[in-house]
TINU-78469 format. One record per atom (N, C-alpha, C): residue in three letters; x, y, z. Coordinates in steps of 0.02 Angstrom, whole numbers, plus 50000, padded with zeros to 5 digits. Atoms other than C-alpha are relative to their C-alpha. Example, Ala and Ser with C-alpha at 12.3 -4.5 7.8 and 13.67 -1.06 7.14 Angstrom:
<nodes>
ALA500454994150000 ALA506154977550390 ALA500455006050000 SER499584994149997 SER506844994750357 SER499615005550037 
</nodes>
This chain:
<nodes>
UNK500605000649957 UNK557185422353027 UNK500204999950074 UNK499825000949919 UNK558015417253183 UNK500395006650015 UNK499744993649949 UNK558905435353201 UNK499535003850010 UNK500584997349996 UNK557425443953158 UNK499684998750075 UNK500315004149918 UNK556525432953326 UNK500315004350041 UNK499434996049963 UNK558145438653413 UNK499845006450013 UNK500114992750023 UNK557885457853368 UNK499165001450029 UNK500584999749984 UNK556025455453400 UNK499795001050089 UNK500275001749886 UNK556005447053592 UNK500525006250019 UNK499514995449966 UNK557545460853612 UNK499785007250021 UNK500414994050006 UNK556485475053580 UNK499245001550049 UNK500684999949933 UNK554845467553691 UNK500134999950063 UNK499694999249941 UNK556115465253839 UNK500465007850001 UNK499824993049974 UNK556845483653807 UNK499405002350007 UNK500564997149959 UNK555145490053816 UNK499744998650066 UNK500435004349925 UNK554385479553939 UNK500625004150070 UNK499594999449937 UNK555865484354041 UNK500035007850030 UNK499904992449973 UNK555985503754004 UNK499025001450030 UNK500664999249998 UNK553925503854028 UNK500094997950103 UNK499855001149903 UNK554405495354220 UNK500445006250031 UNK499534996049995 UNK555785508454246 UNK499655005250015 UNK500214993549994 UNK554655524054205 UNK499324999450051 UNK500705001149981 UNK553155516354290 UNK500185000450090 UNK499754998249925 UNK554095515554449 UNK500205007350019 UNK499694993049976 UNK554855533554453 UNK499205004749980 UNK500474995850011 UNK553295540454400 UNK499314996750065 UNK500235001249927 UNK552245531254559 UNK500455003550056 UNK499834996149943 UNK553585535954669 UNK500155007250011 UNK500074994049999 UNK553535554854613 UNK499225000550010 UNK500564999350050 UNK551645553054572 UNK499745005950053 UNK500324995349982 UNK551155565254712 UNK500305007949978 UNK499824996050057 UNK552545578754636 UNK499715001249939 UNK500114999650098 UNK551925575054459 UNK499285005550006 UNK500724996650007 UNK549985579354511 UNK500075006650026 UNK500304993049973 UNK550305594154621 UNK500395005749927 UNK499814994150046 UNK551515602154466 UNK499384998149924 UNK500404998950049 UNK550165596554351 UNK499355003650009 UNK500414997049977 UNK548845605854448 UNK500195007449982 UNK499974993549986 UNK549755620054463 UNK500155003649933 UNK499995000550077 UNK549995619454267 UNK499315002349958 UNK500485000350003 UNK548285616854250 UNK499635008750014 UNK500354992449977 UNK547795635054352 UNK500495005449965 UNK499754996650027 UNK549145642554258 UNK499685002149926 UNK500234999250085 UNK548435639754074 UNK499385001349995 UNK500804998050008 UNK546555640454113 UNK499555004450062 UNK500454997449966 UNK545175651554196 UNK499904997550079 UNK499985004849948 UNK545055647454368 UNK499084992750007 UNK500665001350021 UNK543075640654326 UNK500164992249972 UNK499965004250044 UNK543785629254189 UNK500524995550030 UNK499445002449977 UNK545235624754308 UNK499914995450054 UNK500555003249958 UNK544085620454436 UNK499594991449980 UNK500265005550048 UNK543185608554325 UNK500374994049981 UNK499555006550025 UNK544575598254265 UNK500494996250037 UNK499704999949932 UNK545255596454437 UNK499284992650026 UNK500645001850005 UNK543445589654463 UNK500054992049986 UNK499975006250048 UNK543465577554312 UNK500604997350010 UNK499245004350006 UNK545245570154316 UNK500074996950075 UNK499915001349957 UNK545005568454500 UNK499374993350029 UNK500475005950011 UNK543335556354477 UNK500584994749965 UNK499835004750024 UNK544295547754339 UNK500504996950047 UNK499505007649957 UNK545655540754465 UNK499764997250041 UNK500175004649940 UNK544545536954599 UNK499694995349960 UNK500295007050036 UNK543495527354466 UNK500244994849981 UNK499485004350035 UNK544915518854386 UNK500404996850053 UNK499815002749972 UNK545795516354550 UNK499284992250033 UNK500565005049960 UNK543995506654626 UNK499904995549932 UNK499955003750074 UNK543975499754447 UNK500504992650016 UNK499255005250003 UNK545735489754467 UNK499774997350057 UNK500145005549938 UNK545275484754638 UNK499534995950014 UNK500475006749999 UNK543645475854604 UNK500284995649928 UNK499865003450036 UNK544455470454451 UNK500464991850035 UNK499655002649960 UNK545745462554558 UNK499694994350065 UNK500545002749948 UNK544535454654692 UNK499744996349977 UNK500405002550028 UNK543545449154547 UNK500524991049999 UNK499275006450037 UNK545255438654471 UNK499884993650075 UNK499815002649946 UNK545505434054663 UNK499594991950025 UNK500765006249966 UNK543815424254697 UNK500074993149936 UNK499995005450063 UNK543815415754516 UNK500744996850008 UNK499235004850009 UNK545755410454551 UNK499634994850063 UNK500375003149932 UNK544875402854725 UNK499584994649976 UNK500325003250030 UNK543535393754623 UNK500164995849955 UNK499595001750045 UNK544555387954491 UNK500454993150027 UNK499385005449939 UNK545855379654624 UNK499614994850026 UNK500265004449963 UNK544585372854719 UNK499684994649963 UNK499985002650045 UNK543775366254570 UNK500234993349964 UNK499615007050050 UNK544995357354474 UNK500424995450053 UNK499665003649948 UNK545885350454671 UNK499484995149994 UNK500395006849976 UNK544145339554681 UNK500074996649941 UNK500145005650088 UNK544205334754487 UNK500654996949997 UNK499425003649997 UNK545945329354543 UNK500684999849923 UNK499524998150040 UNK546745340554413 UNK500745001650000 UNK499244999149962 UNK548665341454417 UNK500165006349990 UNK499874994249983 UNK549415357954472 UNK499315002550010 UNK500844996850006 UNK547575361654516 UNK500135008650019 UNK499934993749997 UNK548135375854608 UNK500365005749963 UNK499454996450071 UNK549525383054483 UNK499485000449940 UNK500414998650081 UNK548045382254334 UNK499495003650021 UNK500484992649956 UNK546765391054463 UNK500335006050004 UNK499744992449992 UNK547745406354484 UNK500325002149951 UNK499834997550076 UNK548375406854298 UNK499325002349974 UNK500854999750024 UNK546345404754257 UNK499975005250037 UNK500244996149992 UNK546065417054360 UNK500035006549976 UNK499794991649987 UNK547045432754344 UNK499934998949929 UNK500104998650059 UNK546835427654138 UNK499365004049982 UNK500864999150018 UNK544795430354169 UNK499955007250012 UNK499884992850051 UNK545535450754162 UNK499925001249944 UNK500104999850079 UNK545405448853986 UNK499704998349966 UNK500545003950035 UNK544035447853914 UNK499894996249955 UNK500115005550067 UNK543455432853795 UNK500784994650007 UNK499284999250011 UNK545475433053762 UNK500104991450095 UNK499945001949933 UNK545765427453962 UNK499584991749985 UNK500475004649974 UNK544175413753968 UNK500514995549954 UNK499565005450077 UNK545105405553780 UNK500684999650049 UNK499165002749992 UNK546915403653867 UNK499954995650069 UNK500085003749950 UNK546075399254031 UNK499974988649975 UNK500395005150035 UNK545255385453937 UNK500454996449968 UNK499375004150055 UNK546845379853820 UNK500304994550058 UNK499265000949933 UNK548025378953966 UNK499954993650065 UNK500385008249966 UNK546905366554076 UNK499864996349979 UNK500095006550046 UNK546415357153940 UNK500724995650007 UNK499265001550021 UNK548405355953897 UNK500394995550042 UNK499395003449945 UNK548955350454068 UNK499654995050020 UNK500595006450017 UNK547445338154088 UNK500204994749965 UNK500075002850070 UNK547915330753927 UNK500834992350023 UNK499175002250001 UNK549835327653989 UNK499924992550037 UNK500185006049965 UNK548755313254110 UNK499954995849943 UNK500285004250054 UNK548185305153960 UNK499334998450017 UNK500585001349992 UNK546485306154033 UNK499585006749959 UNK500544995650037 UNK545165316553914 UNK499575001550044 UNK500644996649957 UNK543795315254031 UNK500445004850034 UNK499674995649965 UNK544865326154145 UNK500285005349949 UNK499944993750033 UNK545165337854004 UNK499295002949988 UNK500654995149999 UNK543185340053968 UNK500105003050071 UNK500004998049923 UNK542995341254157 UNK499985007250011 UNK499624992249977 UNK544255357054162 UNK499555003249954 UNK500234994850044 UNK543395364753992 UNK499395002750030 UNK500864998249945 UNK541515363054104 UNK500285003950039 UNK499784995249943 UNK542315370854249 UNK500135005849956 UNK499824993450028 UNK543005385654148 UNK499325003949964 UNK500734997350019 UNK541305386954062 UNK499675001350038 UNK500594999449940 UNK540125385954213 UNK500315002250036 UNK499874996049961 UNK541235395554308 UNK500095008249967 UNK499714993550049 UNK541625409354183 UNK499265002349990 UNK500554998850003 UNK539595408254157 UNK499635005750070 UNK500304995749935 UNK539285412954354 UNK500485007749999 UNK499734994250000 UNK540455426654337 UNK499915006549972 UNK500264995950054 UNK539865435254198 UNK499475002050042 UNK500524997149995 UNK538075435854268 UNK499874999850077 UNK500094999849930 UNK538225436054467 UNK500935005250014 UNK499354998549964 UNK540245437754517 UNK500225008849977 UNK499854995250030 UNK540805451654408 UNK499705006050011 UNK500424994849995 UNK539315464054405 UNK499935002750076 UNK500104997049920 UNK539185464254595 UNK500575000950041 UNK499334997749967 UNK541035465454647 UNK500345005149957 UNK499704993550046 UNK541445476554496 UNK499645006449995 UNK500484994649987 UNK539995486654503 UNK499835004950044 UNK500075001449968 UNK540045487354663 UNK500535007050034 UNK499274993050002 UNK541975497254651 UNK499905007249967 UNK500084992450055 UNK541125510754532 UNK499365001850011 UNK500664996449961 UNK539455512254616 UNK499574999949918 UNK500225000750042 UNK538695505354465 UNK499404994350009 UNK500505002849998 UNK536965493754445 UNK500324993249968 UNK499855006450033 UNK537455475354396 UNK499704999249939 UNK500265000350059 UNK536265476054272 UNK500405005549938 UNK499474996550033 UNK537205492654206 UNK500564999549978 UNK499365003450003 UNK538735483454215 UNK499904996049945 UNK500215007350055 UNK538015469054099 UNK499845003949950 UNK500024998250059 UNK537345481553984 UNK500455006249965 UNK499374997350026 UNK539115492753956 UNK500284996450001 UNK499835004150033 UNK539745478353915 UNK499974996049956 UNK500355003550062 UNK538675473253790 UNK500145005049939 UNK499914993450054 UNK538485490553699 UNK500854999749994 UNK499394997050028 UNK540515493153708 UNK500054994849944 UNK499555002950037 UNK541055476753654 UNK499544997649923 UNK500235000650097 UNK539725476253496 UNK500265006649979 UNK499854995550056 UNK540255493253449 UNK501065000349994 UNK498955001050009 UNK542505490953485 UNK500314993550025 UNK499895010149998 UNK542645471853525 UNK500165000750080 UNK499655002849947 UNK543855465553662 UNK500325005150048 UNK499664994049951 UNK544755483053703 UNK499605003250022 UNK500374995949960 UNK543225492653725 UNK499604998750072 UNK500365001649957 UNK542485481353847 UNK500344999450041 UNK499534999349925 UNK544015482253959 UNK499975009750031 UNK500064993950000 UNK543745501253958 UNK499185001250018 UNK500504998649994 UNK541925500253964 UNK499525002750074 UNK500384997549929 UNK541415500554147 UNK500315005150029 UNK499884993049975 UNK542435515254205 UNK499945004449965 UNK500324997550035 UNK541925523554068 UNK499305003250000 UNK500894998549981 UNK539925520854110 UNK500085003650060 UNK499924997749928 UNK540495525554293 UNK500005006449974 UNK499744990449995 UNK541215542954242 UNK499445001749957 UNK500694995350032 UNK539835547554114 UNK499264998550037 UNK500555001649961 UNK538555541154244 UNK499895003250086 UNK499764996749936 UNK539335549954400 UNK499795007749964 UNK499874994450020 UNK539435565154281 UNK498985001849993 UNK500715000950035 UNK537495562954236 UNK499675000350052 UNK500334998249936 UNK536995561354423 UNK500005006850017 UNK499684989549980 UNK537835579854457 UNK499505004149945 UNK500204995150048 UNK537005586254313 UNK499285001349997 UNK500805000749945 UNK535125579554369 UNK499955004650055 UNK500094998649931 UNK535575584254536 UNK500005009150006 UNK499964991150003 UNK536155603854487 UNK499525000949964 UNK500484996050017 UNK534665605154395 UNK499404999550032 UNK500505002849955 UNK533425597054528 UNK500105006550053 UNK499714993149946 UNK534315612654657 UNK499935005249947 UNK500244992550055 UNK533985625954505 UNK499404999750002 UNK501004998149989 UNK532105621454501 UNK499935001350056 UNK500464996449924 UNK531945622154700 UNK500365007450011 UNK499864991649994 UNK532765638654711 UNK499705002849978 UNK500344997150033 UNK531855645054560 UNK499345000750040 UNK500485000149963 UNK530275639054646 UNK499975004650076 UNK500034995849934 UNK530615646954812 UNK500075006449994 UNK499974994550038 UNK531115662254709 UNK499245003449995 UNK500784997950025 UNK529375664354643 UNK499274998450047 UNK500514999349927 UNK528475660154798 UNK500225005750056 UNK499834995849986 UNK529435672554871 UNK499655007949992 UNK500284995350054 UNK528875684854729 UNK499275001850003 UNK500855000249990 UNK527115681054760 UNK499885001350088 
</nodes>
């Protein structure tokens, strides 16, 4: 059992490590990578179809980049709230369990449960309970405002999405693929909702042409 362990953590620190390795050489090529994948791109397809996917792939990073950065902003405020929080409830490491709570509340459900363990845990080490509910309220009633104010309007916000839209692609993903789909879910709604504006909008400019066409005609 214990080499097995061995063999196990040896294998999550060679990944983890070659996954840092390629992740760096592939940022610091990344403008090489895209222009030979462009030019890849006009090699194998129509220029029409080449056009297009130039298009689409070039939404998906701005979405995904404004994605990570209200994600990030989001973490930022709730690590802020968190700190400040558990400093008046005179929690120990208040600030060290605020900025673990925070950047966990990335992960959905997952994040709020470890937030929630972890302050309980270090709470506990006082020997005072009330100061462990305390932290669990705070993580609840703060994890509550986030959900239905913080989140929707600083995440939504990065993808030019409706808060309310936000609240309900996150409902539909994570009842139909749980925990992973709802980390995927809002840049997701972004790009099929960006794609859905263009597609209104080119057919709203086909009727007034048509129309001016046939007033023309007449």
């Amino acid at each position: 059992f214990a080499v097995q362990s061995v063999s196990s953590f040896g294998k999550i620190i060679l990944n983890t490590s070659l996954g840092a390795v390629l992740s760096f050489y592939f940022l610091y090529e990344k403008e090489k990578l895209l222009f030979r994948l462009k030019d890849i791109n006009y090699a194998l397809f129509p220029k029409k179809i080449a056009d297009c996917m130039v298009i689409f792939f070039r939404d998906i990073k701005n979405i995904f980049s404004g994605y990570i950065s209200g994600q990030l902003t989001d973490a930022f405020i709730m690590a802020v709230l968190f700190s400040v929080c558990f400093y008046f409830g005179k929690i120990k490491y208040a600030v060290f369990i605020g900025i673990i709570s925070g950047f966990f509340n990335l992960i959905p459900y997952i994040g709020a449960v470890s937030a929630a363990v972890l302050s309980s845990l270090i709470s506990l080490t006082d020997g005072d309970i009330s100061k462990a509910i305390y932290s669990l309220l705070v993580i609840i009633i703060v994890q509550q405002i986030d959900s239905a104010v913080i989140s929707p309007k600083v995440v939504g916000k990065s993808v030019r999405l409706h808060p309310v839209l936000v609240i309900m692609s996150l409902s539909v993903f994570g009842s139909l693929g749980g925990v992973w789909a709802m980390i995927f879910a809002i840049p997701v709604t972004a790009v099929l909702k960006l794609n859905f504006d263009r597609f209104i909008n080119f057919q709203k400019k086909k009727r007034r042409l048509k129309l001016t066409y046939d007033k023309k005609q007449i």
